[in-house]
Each structure stands twice: as C-alpha cells, then as structure tokens.
C-alpha positions as CSV (number, residue, x, y, z in Angstrom):
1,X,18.3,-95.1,42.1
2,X,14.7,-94.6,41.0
3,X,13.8,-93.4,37.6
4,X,12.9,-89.7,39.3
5,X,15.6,-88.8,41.2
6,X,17.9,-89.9,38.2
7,X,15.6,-87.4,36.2
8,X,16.3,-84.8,38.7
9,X,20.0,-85.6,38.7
10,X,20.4,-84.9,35.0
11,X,18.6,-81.2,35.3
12,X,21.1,-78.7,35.2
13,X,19.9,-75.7,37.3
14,X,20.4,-72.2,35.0
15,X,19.6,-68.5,35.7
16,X,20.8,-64.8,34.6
17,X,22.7,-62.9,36.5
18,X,20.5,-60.0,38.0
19,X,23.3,-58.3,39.6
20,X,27.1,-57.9,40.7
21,X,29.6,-56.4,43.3
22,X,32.3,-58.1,44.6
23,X,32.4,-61.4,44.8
24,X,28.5,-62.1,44.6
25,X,26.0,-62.4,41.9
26,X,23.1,-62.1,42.3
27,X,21.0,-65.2,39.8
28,X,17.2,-65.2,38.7
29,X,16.4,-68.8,38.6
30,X,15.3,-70.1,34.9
31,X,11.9,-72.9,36.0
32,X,13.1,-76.0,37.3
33,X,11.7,-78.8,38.9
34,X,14.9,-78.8,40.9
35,X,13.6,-75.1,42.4
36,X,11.1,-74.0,45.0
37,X,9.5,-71.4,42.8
38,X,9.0,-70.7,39.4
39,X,11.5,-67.5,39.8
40,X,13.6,-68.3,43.0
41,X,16.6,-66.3,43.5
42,X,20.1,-66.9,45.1
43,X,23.0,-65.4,46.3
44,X,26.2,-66.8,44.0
45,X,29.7,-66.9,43.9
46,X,31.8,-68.1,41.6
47,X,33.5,-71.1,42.0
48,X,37.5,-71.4,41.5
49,X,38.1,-72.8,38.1
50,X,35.9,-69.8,36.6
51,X,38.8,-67.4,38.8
52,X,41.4,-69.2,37.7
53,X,40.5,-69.5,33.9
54,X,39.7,-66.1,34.0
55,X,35.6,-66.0,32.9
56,X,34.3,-63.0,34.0
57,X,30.7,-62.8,35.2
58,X,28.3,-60.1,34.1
59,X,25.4,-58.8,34.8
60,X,23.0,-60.5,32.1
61,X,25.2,-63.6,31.7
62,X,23.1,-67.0,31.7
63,X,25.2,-69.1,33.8
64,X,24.9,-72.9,35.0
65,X,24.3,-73.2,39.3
66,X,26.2,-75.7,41.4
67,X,25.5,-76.7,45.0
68,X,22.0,-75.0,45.5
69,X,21.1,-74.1,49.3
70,X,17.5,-73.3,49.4
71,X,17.2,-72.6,52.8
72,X,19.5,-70.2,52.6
73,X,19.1,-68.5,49.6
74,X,22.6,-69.8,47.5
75,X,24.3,-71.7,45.2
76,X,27.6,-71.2,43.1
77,X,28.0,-70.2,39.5
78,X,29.9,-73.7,37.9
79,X,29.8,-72.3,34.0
80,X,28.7,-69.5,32.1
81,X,26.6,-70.1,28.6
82,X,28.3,-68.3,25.1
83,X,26.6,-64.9,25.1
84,X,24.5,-63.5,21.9
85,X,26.3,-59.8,22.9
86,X,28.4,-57.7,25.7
87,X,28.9,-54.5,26.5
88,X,32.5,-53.7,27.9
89,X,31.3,-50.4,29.6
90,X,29.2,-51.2,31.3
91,X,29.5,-54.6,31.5
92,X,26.1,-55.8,30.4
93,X,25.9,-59.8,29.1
94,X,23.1,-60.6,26.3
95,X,21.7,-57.2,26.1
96,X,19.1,-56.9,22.7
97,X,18.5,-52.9,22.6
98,X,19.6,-49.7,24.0
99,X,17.2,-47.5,25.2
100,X,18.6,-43.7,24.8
101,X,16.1,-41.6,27.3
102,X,17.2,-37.7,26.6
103,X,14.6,-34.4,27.8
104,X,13.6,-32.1,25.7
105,X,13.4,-29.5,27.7
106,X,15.4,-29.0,31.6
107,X,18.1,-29.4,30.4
108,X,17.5,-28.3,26.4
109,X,17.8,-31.3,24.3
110,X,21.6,-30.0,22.5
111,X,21.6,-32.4,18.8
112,X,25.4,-32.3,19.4
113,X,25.5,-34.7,22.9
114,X,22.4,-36.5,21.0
115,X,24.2,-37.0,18.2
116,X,27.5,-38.8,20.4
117,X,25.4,-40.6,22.6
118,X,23.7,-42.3,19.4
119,X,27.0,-42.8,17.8
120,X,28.3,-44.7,20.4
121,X,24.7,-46.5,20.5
122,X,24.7,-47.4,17.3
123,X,28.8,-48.7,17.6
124,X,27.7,-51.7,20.0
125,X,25.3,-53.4,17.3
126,X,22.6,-53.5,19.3
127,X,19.0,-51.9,18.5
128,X,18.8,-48.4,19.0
129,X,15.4,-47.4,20.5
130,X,15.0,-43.6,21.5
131,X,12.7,-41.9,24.4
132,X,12.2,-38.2,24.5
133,X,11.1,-37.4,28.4
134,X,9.4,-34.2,29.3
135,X,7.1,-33.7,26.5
136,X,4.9,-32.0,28.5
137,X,7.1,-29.0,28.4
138,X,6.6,-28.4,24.3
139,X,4.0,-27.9,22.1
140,X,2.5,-30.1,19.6
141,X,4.0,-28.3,16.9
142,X,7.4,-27.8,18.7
143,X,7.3,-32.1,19.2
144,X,6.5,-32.8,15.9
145,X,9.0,-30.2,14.9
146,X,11.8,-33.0,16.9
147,X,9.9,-35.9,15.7
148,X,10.5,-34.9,11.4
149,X,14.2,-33.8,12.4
150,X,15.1,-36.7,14.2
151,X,12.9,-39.3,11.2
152,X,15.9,-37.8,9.0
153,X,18.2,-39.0,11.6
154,X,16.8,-42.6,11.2
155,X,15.0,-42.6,14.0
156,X,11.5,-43.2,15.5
157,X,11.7,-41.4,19.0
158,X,8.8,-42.4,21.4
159,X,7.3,-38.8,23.5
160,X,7.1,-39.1,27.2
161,X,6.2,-37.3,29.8
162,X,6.9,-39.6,32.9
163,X,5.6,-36.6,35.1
164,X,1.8,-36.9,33.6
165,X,2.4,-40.4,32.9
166,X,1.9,-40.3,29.5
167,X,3.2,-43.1,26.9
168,X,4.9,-45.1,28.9
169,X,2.6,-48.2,27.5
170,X,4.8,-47.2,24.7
171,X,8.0,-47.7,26.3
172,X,7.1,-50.9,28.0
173,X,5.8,-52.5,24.6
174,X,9.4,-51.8,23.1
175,X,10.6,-53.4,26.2
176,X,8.4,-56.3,26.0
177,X,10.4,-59.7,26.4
178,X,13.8,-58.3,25.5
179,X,16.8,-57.5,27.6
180,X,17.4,-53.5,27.4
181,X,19.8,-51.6,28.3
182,X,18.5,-47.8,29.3
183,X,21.2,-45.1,28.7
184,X,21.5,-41.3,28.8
185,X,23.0,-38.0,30.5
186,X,21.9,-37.0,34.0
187,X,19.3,-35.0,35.2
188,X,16.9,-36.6,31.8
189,X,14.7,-38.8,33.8
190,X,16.3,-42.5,33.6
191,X,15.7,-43.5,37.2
192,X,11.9,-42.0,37.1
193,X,10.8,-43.7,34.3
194,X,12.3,-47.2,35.7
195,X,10.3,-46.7,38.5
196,X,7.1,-45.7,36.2
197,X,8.0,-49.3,34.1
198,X,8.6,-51.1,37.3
199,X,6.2,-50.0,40.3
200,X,7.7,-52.4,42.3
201,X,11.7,-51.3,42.0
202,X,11.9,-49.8,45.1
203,X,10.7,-52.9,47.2
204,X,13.1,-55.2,45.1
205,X,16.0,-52.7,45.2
206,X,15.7,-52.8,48.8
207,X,15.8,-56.7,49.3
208,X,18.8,-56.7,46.9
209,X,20.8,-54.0,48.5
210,X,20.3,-56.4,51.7
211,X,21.1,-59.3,50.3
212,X,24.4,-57.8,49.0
213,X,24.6,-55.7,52.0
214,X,24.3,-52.5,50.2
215,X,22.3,-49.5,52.0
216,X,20.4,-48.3,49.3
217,X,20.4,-48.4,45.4
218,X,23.1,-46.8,43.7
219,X,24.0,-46.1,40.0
220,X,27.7,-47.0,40.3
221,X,26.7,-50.5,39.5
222,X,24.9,-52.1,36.9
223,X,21.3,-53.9,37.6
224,X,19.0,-55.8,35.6
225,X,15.6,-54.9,36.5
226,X,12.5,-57.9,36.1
227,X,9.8,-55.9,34.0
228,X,5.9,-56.6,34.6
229,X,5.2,-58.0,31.1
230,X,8.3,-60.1,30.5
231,X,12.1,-58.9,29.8
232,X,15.0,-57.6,31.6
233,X,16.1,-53.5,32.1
234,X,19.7,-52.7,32.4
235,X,20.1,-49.1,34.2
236,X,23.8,-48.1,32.8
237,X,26.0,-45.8,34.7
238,X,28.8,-46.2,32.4
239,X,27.2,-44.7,29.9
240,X,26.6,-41.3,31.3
241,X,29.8,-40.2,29.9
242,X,30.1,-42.1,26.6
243,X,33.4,-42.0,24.6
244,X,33.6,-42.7,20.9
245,X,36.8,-45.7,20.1
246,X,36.1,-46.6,17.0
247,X,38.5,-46.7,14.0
248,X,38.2,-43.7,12.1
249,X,36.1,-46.0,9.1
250,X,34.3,-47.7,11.2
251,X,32.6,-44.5,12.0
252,X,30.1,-43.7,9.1
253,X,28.5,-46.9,9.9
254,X,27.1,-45.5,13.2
255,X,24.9,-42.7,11.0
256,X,22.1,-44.3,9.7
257,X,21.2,-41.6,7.2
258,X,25.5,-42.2,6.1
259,X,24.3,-46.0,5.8
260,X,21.1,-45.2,3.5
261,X,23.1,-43.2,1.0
262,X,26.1,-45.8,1.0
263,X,23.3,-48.7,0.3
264,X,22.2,-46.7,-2.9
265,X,25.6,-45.3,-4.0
266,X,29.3,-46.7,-3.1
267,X,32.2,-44.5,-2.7
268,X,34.8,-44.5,-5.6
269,X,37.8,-45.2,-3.3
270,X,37.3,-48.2,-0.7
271,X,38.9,-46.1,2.0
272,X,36.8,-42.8,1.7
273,X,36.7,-40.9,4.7
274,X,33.6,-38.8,3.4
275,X,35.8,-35.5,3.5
276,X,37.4,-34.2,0.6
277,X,37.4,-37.5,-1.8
278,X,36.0,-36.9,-5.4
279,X,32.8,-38.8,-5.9
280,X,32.1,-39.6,-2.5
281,X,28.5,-41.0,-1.7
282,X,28.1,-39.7,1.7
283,X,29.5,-36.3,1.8
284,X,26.9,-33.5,1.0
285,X,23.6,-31.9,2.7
286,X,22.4,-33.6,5.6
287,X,22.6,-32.2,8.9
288,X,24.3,-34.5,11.3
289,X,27.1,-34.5,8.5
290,X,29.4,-31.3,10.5
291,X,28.7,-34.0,13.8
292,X,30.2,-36.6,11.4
293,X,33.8,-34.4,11.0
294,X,33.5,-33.4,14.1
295,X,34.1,-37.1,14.9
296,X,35.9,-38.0,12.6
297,X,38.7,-35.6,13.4
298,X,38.9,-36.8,17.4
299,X,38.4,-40.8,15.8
300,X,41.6,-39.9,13.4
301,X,43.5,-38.5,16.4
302,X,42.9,-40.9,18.8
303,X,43.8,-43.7,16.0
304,X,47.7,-41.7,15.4
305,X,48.1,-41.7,19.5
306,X,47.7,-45.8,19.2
307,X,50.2,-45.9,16.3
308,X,52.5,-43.7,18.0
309,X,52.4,-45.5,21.3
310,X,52.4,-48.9,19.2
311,X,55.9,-47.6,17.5
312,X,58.6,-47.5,20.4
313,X,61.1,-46.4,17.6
314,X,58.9,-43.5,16.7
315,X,60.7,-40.2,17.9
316,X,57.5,-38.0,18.4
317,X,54.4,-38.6,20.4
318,X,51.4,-37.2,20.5
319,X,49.5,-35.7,23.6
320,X,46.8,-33.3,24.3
321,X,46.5,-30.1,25.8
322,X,43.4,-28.3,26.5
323,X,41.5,-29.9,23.5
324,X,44.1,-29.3,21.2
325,X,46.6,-32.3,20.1
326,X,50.2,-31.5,18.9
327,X,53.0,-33.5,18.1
328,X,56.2,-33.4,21.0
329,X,59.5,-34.8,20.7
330,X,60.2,-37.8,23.2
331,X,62.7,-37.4,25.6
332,X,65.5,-40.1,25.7
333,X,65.8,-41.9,29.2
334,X,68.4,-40.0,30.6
335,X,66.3,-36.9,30.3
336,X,63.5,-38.7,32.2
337,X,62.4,-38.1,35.5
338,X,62.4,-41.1,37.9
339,X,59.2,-41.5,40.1
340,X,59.4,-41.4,43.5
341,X,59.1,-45.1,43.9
342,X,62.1,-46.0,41.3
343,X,64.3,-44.2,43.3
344,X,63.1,-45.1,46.8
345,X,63.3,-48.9,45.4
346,X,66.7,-47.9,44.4
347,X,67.5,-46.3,47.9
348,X,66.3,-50.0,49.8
349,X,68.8,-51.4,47.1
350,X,71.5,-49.3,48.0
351,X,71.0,-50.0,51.9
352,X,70.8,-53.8,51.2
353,X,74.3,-53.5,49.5
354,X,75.5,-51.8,52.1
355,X,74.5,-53.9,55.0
356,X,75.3,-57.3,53.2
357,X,79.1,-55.8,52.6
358,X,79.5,-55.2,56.8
C-alpha cells in the first residue's frame, strides 16, 4: 500500500449534525481530503451499536462518519465526540449562547414572560444574549427607557427592527463563529430575522426538506442554520413554552442582579431562600425581586410534588387544580379505579381459564 492511500486510510471523516427526524441526520462535513468539497453534506444514519448502546444523536453533535457514498450523498454516523454542552429541550448538542429575540411592541413586551424566559436561559449555562425586535415602533426615549431597565437586569439588549433592517450587523457579530441557539414566544420575529441573518435559508431549507422528504420547513424540529460569516444558528421550538425545573436554590443563581449582590455580601444561613431570613443579602429593592417569589413559590411546589411521588409510604399527595396546589389524601387500592385495559386484560384472562378447563 502506498504511503498516500495509507495516509488517507488513517483520516477519520467528522461533521455536525445539521439536522434530525427520524432515523436520518442530516451531517455538515468538517474539510477532508477524504471529501469532494470543503463543506460536502450527507444523508446519515446511525449505525446499530450507537442503537443498541443507547447514544442519542442531536442536532449539533460532532460525530465520526463511516462508509461514505459520494455519489449518493451518504454515509453512517460510527461515533459521536464528548459534547462541551446540551440542551434536553430542545435537544441542541454544543450550543455556546442563547439568543432570546422578544418585541417590544405587537405583542407589548410583558417583563413578567421576559423575566421566565431568561430564567430558564440563564438555568442552561450557556451565554445569554438578548434581541429586542420592532424597535421601529418606539421612540428614542421609550428604547432607552428599556435599554436602563433591562442594564439593571444584567443585561445588554441589542435594538432591531428587522422590518427596516436595522442592526442586524449587530446580531450577526454576536453570532460570529459560535453555535447559537435563537429562542423566544411567537409572533416576536424569530423566523424573519433568520432569514435577515441568512438570505439564503429558504433555498437551503428547501434542499433539506427534500433530502429528508419533508414538504416545507417546519418549527416542530430543530435546525442548525450555516451563517454567512462563520457559526451555526439553532431555531428552537421547544422553547416557545419554557418551563422552570430547577431546585428551589438553584434558582437565585439565574438573576444576575441576585448574583451581583451575593458576590459582595453572603447570606447568614447557607440555605437562604431570600424570603423572610434575617440578614439575607439578596432580599430588598430591586425589581425583578416579586418575579423571584413568584418563582420561587411554583420551584418549592413542584420540588414537594417530587418528594411526595418519591415517598410511596407518604399518605398525602399533592395535585393541582386551576393554579392552585392542595394537599389530598391517597386512596388505598381497593378504592381505585381500574382502567379499561386492566380489566379487559383481566377479561382475556378470565376467557383463557375458561377455555383451557373445557
């Protein structure tokens, strides 16, 4: 064997995963002189052992490419590389920084949903970047009026207004090279200002949804997105609808203004919940601090319905009724209802019996 082709033996063909569904990933090529071009693409799956070990693929995962096909356009996914981060919902591999995109005006920017959707930002580790869309819509005054209220926050927001256009430069230099993940409610602008970043998006969705046999693009699945000037954009349905599962002291972490006053001044008990303690360094006057009970209260709830389920000798459980949680006893077996499917199992029982004693 010549000294080339046992060069090109020992390459190991990698890539990130650019997109899922199903059984196929979709893999961005890292250059190799294995490949046809710098950024070649193919359509994987993933080979048994992964299955049967049980390593999930995501989308952002760097992953090691088995038994190429160039001509037609796949391979299979032999390993996957240690990740830096993940995201559980959505599943995003590697991801650096969430991008929050919110409007300021249609609909009204409410602090409240701002304040939960950087909370549970904030609880993934990851950077916390923040875009303000429809700009266009406020005064000078009223922005900087948002710009001095959220710097209190701990926050630098970047001002958009993807209808004129404007800043997006400033968008795509916090972009730059990194793999983002762009978050937010409906209705504030996330898919317009991935087409702004991208101009291309909707050519490349449309070979991808092809490829994968999909129809058109559609937010039920996550997507990384190649951006002009280097980096990768995740567009994050699960987000939409963020829920806060952190333990209840966990939480003041996720409040950078909580985290300033906790780096000059500790708490004199080690398990202050910033309530009612005496000498606590975080409870006092600073306006997200009603948003910080607020969440505390559902974080303390939520944390008694995992003890209670985690305690089958426990005689109460909690549940939930119209916002409200109250305590209920728990009913012993024989006060149970059977489902319809434990007593037509016991029915097919019950007929077996009878036809094995004819």
């Amino acid at each position: 064997m010549s000294k080339e082709a046992t060069s090109k033996a020992d390459v190991t063909l990698t890539g990130t995963v650019l997109a899922v569904q199903a059984n196929y990933y979709q893999v961005r090529l890292n250059p190799s002189p294995l490949a046809p071009h710098p950024s070649s693409l193919l359509l994987c799956t993933r080979r048994a052992r992964l299955k049967k070990l049980g390593q999930q693929v995501m989308v952002g995962d760097r992953v090691e490419i088995a038994e190429p096909d160039w001509a037609g356009g796949r391979g299979a996914i032999a390993g996957v590389l240690p990740r830096k981060s993940q995201l559980d919902r959505p599943p995003v591999a590697n991801a650096e920084q969430i991008l929050l995109v919110f409007a300021l005006e249609e609909p009204p920017l409410d602090p409240y949903q701002l304040s939960h959707f950087l909370v549970k930002a904030e609880s993934t580790g990851l950077d916390v970047r923040l875009c303000l869309n429809k700009s266009d819509l406020l005064t000078i005054e009223q922005q900087q009026q948002w710009r001095d209220r959220l710097e209190k926050w701990g926050y630098q927001p970047v001002f958009v207004s993807i209808r004129q256009g404007s800043s997006i430069s400033e968008v795509r230099d916090l972009l730059k090279r990194r793999i983002s993940a762009v978050a937010g409610p409906s209705g504030v602008g996330k898919s317009s200002l991935i087409n702004a970043l991208i101009p291309t998006v909707n050519l490349r969705i449309g070979e991808v949804s092809g490829k994968l046999s999909r129809g058109r693009h559609t937010t039920r699945h996550v997507e990384l997105f190649t951006l002009p000037d280097g980096g990768l954009l995740a567009d994050t349905p699960g987000f939409n609808q963020p829920d806060l599962s952190c333990h209840p002291q966990e939480l003041v972490n996720y409040f950078p203004e909580a985290r300033q006053r906790l780096a000059q001044q500790t708490c004199q008990f080690s398990d202050c919940l910033h309530r009612d303690e005496p000498n606590c360094a975080v409870r006092g006057d600073w306006e997200r601090y009603e948003h910080y009970l607020a969440f505390l209260e559902d974080a303390i709830a939520r944390q008694e319905q995992i003890n209670q389920q985690a305690d089958p000798e426990s005689s109460l459980k909690l549940k939930t009724k119209r916002g409200k949680s109250q305590y209920e006893p728990k009913l012993e077996t024989k006060y149970r209802r059977h489902s319809r499917r434990t007593e037509h199992q016991a029915l097919q029982k019950l007929y077996q019996e009878a036809d094995e004693s004819q």
